[in-house]
C-alpha positions, 0 to 999 in steps of 0.5 A, a space after each residue: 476085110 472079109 478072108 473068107 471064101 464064097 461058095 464058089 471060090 469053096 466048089 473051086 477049091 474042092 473040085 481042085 483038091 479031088 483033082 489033086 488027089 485023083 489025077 496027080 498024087 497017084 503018080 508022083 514018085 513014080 514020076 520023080 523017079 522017071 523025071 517023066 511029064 505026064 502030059 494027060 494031066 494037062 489035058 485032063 486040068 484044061 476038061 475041068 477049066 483049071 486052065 482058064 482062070 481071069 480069060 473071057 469064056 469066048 475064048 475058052 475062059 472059065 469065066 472066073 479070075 485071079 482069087 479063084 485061080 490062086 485058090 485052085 493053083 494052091 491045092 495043086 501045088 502042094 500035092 506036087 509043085 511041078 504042075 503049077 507050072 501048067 497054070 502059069 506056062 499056059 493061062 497066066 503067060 501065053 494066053 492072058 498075054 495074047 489076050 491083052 497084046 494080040 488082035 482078033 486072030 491071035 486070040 481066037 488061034 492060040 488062046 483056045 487050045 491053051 486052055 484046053 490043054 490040047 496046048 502045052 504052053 511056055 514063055 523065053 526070055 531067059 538066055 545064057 548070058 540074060 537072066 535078070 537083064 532082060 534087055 541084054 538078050 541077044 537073040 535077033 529076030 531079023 525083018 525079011 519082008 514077008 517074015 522074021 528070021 530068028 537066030 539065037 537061043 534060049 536057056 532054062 525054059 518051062 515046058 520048052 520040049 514039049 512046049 506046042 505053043 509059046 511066046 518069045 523075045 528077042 531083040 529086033 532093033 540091034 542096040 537098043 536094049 529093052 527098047 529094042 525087043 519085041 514078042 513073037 507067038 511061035 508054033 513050035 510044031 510048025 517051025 524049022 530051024 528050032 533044036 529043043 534040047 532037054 536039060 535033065 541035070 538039075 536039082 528039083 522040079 524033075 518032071 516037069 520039062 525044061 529045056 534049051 532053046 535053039 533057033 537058026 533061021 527060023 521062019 516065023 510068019 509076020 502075023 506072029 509078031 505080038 503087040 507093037 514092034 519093040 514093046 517087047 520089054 513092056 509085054 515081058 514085064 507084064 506078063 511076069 507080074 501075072 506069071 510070078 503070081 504062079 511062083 508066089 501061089 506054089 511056093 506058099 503051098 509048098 510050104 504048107 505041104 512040108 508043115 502038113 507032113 511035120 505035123 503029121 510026122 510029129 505025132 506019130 515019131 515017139 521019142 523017150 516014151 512020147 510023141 516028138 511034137 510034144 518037145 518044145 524044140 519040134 513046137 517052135 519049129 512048127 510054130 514057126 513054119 505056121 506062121 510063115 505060111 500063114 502070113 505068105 498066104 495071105 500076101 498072095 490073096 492080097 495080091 490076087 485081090 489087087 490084080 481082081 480089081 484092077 489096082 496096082 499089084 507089081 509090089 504086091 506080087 513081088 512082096 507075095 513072091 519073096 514071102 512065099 519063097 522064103 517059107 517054102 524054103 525055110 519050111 522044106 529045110 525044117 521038115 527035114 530036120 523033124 523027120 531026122 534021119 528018114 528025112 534024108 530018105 527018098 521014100 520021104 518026101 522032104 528031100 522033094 519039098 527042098 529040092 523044089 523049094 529051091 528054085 523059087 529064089 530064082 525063077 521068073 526074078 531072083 529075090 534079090 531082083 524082087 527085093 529091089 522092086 519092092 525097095 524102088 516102088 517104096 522110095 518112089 523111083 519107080 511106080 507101081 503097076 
């Protein structure tokens, strides 16, 4: 097996350091601070093709894949979570979606401004009373002949506000739980009927737009129906077996983020006439935060590789996702600890690092929900895609 990058995958890695760097480090307590989306970040990332990782290059596609979108998305996340969100709520979910599910005019309308950034992408699924049961969503999509009439709402949706373009799915055959759900591509700049409420009052993640859904008659034109009618529930679990590839990616950077800081905290912090990384109780802790993300690092390019190639990845993805989720967290709640009382200050970041950490034991699959996937494919109840 070889670990090691090629050259591109390098030029990749260090085109989105600088990036990082540049464009997004300068503004992120400001941004915190204002829970303010700085939507030209997007822009600038679809200029440099950070958005168009594994789509065809005559769509706008940078003619790369998975193993160079994760090394990308990497250094992104762990400048500032929040923006690993603009690869998944953009390339990974409506655009690779469309790609794989839409006809000819779907992809050559949608898949373009997505990837430029001239878009900001979403995907909705979740629902107030529907979250890990996708198939118990309520909101309808009725057939009205020259178009579909959608009457519902969505909770807890990345990028919805300022969302230009997205997927969602609703039910279109009543009773039929997830066979009776289908995919709709929705422009939501030229939709009536939809109320985007913003939801500001959570923990982490502040700058990155989440939003409440509502839709009362909403015309959507009959082309925007994506893929066949009622595979709803086949596109949405496809599509989360790329776009969690995003939260295993930014959970591993963000605890490499926290183990950075440690470290770097630790050899400057003085205690009893010495720096407080040479007291075994702060080395345990930061062996353990390396061994962590280390070992998270390496099930998220494994699954990255087994998606490059085409195999089975669904248990793989949720393995990465769980690891990396478990590290972000672990790691965040220990930095705070090494910085001691300023951990618990805002002019550190730490009280960031867990705040965003959090979210990842929840968002696109709990872990416990990812921990039954991996338990189910393992004893052979189900298979792995």
């Amino acid at each position: 097996m070889d670990f090691g990058l090629t050259e591109e995958q390098k030029m990749v890695q260090e085109t989105a350091r600088n990036f990082a760097e540049k464009e997004i480090a300068p503004y992120v307590e400001e941004d915190e601070e204002n829970h303010y989306y700085r939507r030209e970040i997007l822009k600038k990332m679809g200029d440099l093709g950070l958005l168009g990782w594994s789509i065809p290059e005559e769509y706008g596609g940078n003619g790369m894949g998975w193993m160079e979108g994760v090394t990308a998305l990497y250094e992104i996340a762990k400048v500032h979570t929040s923006w690993r969100l603009s690869i998944s709520g953009n390339c990974w979910g409506p655009a690779m979606t469309i790609n794989e599910w839409g006809t000819e005019a779907q992809k050559k309308k949608y898949i373009p401004p997505l990837l430029s950034g001239e878009a900001v992408g979403s995907f909705a699924m979740t629902e107030a009373n529907s979250g890990s049961d996708v198939g118990a969503m309520k909101t309808f999509a009725a057939d009205k002949g020259d178009h579909w009439l959608l009457n519902g709402s969505k909770m807890w949706i990345s990028g919805g506000h300022a969302s230009d373009i997205g997927l969602l799915y609703a039910v279109t055959t009543e009773g039929g739980g997830p066979k009776g759900l289908s995919c709709f591509i929705i422009d939501y700049n030229d939709t009536p009927g939809v109320t985007r409420i913003p939801i500001t009052k959570k923990v982490g993640m502040w700058p990155a737009p989440t939003s409440e859904l509502v839709f009362e008659n909403a015309v959507v034109p009959k082309e925007n129906l994506l893929g066949p009618l009622n595979k709803g529930f086949q596109i949405c679990m496809w599509q989360l077996n790329n776009t969690r590839m995003g939260c295993a990616t930014g959970a591993t950077a963000l605890a490499e983020a926290a183990l950075e800081g440690s470290i770097q905290y630790a050899n400057e912090r003085t205690q009893f006439g010495q720096p407080i990384g040479k007291f075994q109780m702060i080395q345990q802790q930061i062996a353990e935060m390396k061994l962590e993300e280390d070992a998270a690092k390496l099930l998220v390019y494994r699954a990255a590789w087994l998606k490059e190639n085409k195999m089975p990845s669904q248990q793989a993805t949720s393995i990465a996702k769980v690891s990396g989720c478990n590290a972000a967290v672990h790691a965040a709640n220990v930095a705070m600890k090494i910085y001691g009382s300023y951990g618990y200050s805002t002019e550190y970041p730490c009280g960031r690092w867990l705040r965003d950490a959090k979210q990842f034991e929840t968002l696109e699959g709990t872990s416990n929900i990812h921990m039954g996937i991996v338990a189910s494919i393992e004893l052979g109840f189900q298979p792995n895609r």
